[in-house]
C-alpha positions in Angstrom: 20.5 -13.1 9.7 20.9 -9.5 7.9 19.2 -7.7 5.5 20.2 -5.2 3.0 16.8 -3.7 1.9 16.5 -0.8 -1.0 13.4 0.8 -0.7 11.4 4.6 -1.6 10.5 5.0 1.3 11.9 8.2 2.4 9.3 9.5 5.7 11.6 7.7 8.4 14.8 9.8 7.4 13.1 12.8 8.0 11.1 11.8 10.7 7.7 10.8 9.8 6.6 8.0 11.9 4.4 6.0 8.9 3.6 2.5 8.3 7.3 1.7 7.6 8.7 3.0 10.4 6.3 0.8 12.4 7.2 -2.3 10.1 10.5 -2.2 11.0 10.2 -2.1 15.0 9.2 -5.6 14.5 11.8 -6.4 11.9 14.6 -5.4 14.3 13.3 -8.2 16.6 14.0 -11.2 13.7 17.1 -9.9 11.5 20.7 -9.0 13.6 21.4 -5.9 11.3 19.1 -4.6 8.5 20.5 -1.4 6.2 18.2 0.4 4.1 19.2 2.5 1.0 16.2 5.1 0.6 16.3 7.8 -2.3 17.1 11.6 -1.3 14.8 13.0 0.9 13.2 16.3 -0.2 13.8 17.7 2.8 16.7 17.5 5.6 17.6 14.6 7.0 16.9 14.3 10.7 17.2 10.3 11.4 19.5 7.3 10.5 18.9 4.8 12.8 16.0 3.1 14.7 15.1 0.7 16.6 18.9 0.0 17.1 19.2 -2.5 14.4 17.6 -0.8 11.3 20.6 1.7 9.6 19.0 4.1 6.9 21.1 5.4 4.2 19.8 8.3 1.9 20.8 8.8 -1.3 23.0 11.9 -2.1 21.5 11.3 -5.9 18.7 12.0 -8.4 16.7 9.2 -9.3 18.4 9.4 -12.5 21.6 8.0 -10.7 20.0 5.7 -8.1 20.9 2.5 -9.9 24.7 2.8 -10.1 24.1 4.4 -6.1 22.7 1.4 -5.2 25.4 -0.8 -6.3 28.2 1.1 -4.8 26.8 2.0 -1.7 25.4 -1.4 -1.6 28.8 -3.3 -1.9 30.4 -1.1 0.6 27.9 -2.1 3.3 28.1 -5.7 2.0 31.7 -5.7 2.4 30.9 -3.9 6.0 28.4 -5.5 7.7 27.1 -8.4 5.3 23.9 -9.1 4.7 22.1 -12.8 3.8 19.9 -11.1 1.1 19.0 -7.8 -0.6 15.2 -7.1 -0.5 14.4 -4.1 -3.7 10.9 -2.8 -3.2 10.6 -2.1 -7.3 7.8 0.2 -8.6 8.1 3.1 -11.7 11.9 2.4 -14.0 12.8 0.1 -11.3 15.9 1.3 -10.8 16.5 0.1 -7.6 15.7 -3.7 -9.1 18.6 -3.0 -11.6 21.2 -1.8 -8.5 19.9 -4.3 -7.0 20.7 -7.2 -9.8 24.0 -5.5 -10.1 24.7 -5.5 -6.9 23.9 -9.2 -6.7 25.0 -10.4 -9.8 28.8 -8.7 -8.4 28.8 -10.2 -4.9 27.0 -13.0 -5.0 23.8 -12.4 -2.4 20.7 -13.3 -4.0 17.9 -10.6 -4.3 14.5 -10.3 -4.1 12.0 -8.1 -6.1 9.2 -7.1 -4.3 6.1 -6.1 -6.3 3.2 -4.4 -4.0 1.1 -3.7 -7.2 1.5 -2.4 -11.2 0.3 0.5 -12.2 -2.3 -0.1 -15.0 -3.4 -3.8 -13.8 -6.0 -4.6 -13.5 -7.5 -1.4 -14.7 -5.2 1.5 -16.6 -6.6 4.9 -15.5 -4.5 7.4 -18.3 -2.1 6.6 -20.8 0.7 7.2 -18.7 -0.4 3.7 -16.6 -0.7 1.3 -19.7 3.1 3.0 -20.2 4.0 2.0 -17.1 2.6 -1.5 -17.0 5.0 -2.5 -20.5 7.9 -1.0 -18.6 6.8 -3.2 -15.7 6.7 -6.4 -18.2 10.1 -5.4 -19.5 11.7 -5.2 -16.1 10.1 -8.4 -15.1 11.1 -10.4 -18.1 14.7 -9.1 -17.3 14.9 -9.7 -13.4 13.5 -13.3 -14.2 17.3 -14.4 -15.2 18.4 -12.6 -12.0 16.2 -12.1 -9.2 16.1 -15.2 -6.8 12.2 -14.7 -6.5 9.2 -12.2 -6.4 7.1 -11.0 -3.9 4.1 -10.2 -4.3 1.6 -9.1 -1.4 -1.7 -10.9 -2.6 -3.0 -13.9 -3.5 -5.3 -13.2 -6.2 -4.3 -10.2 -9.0 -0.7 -10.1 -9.1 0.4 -14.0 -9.0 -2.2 -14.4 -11.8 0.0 -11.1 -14.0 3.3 -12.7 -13.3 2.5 -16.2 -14.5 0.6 -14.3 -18.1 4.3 -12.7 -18.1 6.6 -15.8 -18.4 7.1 -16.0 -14.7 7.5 -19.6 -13.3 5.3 -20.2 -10.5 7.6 -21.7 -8.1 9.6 -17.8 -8.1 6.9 -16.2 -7.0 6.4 -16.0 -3.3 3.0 -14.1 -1.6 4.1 -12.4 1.5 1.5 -10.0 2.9 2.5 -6.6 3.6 -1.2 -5.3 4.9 -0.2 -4.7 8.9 -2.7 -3.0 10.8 -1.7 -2.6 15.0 -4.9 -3.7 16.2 -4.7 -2.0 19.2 -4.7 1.4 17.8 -7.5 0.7 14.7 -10.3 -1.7 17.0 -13.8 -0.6 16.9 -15.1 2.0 19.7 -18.5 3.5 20.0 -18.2 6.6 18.5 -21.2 9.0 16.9 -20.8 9.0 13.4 -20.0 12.4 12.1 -19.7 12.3 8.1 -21.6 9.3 5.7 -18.7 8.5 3.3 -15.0 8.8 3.8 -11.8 8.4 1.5 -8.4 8.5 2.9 -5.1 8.4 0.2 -3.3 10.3 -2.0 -5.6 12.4 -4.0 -3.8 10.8 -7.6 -5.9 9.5 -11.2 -5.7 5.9 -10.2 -7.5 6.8 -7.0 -10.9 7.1 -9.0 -11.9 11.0 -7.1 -13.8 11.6 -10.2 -16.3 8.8 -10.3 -16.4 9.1 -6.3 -17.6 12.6 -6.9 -19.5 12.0 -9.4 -21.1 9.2 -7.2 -21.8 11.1 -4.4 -23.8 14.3 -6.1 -26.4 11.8 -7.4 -26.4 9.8 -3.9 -28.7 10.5 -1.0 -29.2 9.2 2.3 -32.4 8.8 3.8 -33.3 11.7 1.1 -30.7 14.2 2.4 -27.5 14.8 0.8 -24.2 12.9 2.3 -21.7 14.3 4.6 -18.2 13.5 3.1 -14.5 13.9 4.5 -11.5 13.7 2.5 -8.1 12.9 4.0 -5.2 13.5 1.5 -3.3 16.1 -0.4 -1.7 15.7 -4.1 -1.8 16.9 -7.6 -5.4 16.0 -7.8 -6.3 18.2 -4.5 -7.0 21.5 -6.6 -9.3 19.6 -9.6 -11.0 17.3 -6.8 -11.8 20.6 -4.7 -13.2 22.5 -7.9 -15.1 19.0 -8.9 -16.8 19.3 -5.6 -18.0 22.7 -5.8 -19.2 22.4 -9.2 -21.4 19.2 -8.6 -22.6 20.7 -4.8 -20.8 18.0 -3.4 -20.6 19.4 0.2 -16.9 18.0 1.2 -14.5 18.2 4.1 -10.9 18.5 2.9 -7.8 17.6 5.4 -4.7 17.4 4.3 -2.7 15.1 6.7 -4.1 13.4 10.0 -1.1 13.4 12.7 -1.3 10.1 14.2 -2.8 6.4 13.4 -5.0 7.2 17.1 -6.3 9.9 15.0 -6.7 8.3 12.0 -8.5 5.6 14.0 -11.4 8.0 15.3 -11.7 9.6 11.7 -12.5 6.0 10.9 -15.0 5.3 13.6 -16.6 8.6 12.8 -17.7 7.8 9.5 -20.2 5.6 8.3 -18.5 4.1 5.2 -15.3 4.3 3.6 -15.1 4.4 0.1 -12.3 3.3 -2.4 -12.7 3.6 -6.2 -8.7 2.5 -7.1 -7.9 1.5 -10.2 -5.1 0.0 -8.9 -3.8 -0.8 -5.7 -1.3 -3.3 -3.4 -3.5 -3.1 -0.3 -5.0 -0.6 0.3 -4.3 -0.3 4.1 -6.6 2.4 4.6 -9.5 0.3 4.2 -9.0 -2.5 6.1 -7.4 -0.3 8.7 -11.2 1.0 8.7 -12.7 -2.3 8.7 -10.6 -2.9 11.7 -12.1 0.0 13.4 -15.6 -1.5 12.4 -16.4 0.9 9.5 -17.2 -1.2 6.2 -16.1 -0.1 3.1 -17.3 0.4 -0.2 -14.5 -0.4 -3.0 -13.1 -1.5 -6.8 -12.0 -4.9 -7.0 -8.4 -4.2 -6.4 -5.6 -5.7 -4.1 -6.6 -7.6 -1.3 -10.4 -6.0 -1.7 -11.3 -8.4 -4.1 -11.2 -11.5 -1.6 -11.9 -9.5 1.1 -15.3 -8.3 0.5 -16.6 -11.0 -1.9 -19.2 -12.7 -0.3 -20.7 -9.0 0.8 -20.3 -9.9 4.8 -18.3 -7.1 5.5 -18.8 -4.3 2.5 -19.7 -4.0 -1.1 -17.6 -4.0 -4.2 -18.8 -1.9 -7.3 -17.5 -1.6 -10.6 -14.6 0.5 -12.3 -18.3 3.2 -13.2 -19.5 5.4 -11.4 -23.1 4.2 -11.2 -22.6 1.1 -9.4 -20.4 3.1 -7.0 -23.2 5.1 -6.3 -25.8 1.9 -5.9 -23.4 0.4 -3.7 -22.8 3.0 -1.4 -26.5 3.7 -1.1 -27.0 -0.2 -0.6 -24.8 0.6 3.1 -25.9 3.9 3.8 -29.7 3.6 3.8 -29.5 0.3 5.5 -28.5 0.7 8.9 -28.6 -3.0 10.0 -26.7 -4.1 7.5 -24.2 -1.7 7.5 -24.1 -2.7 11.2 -23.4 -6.4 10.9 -21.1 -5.4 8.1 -18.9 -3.6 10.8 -19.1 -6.7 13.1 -17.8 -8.7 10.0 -15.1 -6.3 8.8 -13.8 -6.6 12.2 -13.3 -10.3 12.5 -12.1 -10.6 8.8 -9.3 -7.2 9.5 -7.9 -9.9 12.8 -6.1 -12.0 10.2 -3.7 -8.5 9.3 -2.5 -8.2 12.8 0.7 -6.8 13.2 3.5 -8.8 14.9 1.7 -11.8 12.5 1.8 -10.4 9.8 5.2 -9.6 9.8 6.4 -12.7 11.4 5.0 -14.5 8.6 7.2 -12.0 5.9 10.3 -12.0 8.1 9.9 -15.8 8.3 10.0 -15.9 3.9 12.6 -14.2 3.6 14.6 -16.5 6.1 13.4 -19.3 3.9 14.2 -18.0 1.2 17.8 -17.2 2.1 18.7 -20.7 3.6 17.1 -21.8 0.0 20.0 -19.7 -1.8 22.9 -20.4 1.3 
């Protein structure tokens, strides 16, 4: 089976090893060919294929022209190589779910729209996310009369959205995309070295206010907490001056090299924190959970089922004050935060890698023989 996949993921082309380079070592072991159109990389382009079976094409285009792209570069490698079905990761104007429905609508291979989350649901942190959730129900509404289904990559939040949309239930199809390589992110005794720490894009919907905020009124056994931040974007500058205004003592890195080093920053800290609005995962935290670090986090994504039933963390609301509690509820509590990391690390064993991806890889097979 092939795949033609459009995606905005651009780090593999110019040769940043991240999640999605990793997913698609063991994609290359269940598909014969996949292509993968990618918008244009902001830098220069230093890799095209991996893995031997996975063929990356960057666009020579703005976003503003991605759509039409899509479709023509999309029907040349269809008329190339084939493919059995076009995958279209679809997030902001969607235009690679309308190349996409071109493309399919003109030769005939069914496509797949693949929803990881919405900005705005379930909580809208500007106006610019309650924007972008409409344009979201507009695309949706249209791909309904041409996408052959929708993936989504959680049970709970966005099934729940698409049905309130007009979506019939039998298009939508939940195929994980949290993948965590156990072997790298597995719990190893290891001093802690910082109380709370937050790994992401530093963005609005990532909540760095009210984690801010949180933290200069929280204190561990009566001292105030250490705190690491892993992450650069627009935000970095505000968060920074935010810190030193409340006497948040903070230690900023931009970018960690490697997962192994992401792994220790895990281990090294004694909770992770997540205060999303909005989210399709988040990997970071159960890639700490997985290390044996429990996490503190808005019900978003997959958190909301994971941490229900408290075993393995704490969620708190979209405030700040119960962000605070909660955090203080692990911190100050060293045996429970202990058998939280014992839990966190039997509940991350059901995002293992090669599994979790067997189990996509094995949907979309289904899904094409359903449309052959």
């Amino acid at each position: 089976m092939r795949l033609l996949m459009v995606s905005g993921d651009r780090q593999v082309v110019v040769g940043e090893q991240g999640p999605f380079y990793a997913m698609q070592r063991e994609f290359s072991r269940h598909f014969e060919r996949i292509d993968v159109l990618v918008p244009k990389p902001d830098r220069p382009v230093c890799l095209t294929t991996i893995w031997d079976r996975v063929h990356f094409h960057p666009a020579p285009v703005q976003r503003v022209g991605m759509a039409p792209w899509i479709a023509r570069e999309g029907a040349r490698l269809l008329n190339s190589y084939g493919a059995d079905l076009i995958v279209s990761h679809d997030y902001g104007w969607f235009y690679n779910g309308i190349g996409s429905a071109w493309l399919s609508q003109a030769s005939g291979v069914p496509y797949l729209s693949e929803l990881h989350h919405v900005p705005g649901h379930p909580v809208a942190a500007n106006l610019k996310e309650r924007f972008d959730k409409a344009i979201a129900q507009v695309y949706v509404r249209w791909a309904c009369e041409r996408a052959k289904a929708f993936r989504v990559v959680n049970h709970d939040e966005m099934p729940a959205l698409l049905r309130s949309w007009g979506v019939p239930a039998g298009m939508i199809r939940v195929l994980p995309s949290l993948y965590i390589d156990l072997d790298t992110f597995r719990p190893v005794p290891t001093p802690s070295e910082v109380d709370v720490l937050y790994v992401g894009r530093m963005v609005e919907n990532k909540g760095l206010d009210r984690i801010v905020a949180a933290l200069q009124h929280l204190r561990v056994a009566g001292r105030t907490p250490r705190v690491r931040l892993i992450g650069k974007g627009p935000l970095q500058a505000q968060v920074r001056a935010d810190c030193a205004r409340r006497g948040v003592a903070a230690q900023f890195i931009d970018w960690v090299a490697s997962p192994a080093e992401l792994a220790e920053h895990y281990r090294r800290a004694k909770v992770v924190v997540c205060a999303s609005t909005c989210e399709g995962g988040p990997r970071f935290t159960v890639e700490a959970m997985a290390c044996g670090t429990p996490v503190v986090s808005t019900p978003v994504g997959v958190m909301t089922s994971l941490l229900a039933d408290g075993a393995c963390g704490r969620l708190c609301g979209f405030d700040t004050e119960s962000l605070r509690m909660e955090l203080s509820t692990l911190l100050n509590n060293d045996e429970l935060r202990r058998s939280s990391g014992l839990a966190a690390v039997e509940r991350a064993q059901q995002f293992e890698y090669s599994r979790v991806l067997r189990g996509y890889a094995d949907g979309l097979k289904r899904l094409a023989e359903e449309s052959a």
